[in-house]
C-alpha positions in Angstrom: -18.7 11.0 6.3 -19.4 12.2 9.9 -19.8 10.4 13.4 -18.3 11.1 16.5 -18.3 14.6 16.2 -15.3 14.3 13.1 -17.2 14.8 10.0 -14.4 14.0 6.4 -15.0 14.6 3.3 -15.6 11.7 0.8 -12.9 13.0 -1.7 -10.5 13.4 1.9 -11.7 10.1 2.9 -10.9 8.4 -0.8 -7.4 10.4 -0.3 -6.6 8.5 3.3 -7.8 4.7 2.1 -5.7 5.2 -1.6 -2.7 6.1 1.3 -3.5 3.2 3.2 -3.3 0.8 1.1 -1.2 1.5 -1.6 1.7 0.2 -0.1 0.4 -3.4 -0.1 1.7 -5.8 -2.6 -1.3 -6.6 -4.7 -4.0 -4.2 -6.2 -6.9 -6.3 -4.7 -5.4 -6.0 -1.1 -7.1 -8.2 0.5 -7.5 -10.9 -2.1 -9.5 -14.1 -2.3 -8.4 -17.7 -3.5 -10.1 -20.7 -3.8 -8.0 -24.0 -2.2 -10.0 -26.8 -3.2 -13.8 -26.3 -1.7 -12.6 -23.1 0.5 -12.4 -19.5 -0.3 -9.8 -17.9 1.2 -8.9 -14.1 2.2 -5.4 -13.2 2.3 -4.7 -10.7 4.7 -0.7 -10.9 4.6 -0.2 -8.7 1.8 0.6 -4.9 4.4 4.3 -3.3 5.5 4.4 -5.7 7.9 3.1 -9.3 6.2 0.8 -9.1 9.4 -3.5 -8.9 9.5 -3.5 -6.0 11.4 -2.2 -4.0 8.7 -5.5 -3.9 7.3 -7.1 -2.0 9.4 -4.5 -0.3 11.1 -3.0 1.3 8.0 -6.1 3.0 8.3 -6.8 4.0 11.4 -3.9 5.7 11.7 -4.2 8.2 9.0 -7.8 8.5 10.1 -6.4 9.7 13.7 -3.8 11.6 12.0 -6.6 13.6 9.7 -9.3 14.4 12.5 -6.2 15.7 14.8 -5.1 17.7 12.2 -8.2 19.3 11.9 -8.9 20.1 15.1 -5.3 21.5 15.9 -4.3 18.5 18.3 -2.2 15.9 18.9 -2.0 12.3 20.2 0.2 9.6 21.7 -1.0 6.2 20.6 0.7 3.4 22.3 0.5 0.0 20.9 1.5 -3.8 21.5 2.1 -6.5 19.4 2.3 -10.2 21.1 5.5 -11.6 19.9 4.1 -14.9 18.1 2.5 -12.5 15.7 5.0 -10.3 14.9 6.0 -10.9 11.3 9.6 -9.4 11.5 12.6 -9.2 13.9 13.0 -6.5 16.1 
């Protein structure tokens, strides 16, 4: 897979989203029920019972990989509001 100038491997790639997402609480990870005439997608299943876990288990070990690769480093800051935040402090 390559864009952006990072190019990773499918096997890597398969490596970081098995990471990712193995630590959520249901195989499916992101799965669907039916509540009467609605299908819904549950995205509470993550580390943190929180939707951003979906894609942000990710993008982290896809930041971690590419700066690996090239030999760099990062500081990633990031904010949560507190109405969303699914545990204490």
């Amino acid at each position: 897979m390559s864009g952006g100038g990072a190019e990773i491997t499918l096997g890597d790639f398969e490596s970081i989203v098995s990471a990712a997402y193995g630590g959520f609480d249901v195989p499916e990870v992101c799965p669907i029920r039916r509540v009467g005439d609605l299908w819904l997608m549950e995205l509470f299943h993550g580390p943190t019972l929180a939707f951003k876990d979906v894609a942000l288990q990710l993008v982290g070990r896809l930041f971690d990989h590419v700066l690996t690769e090239r030999g760099s480093t990062a500081t990633i800051l990031g904010a949560t509001p507190r109405a969303t935040r699914a545990r204490p402090p």
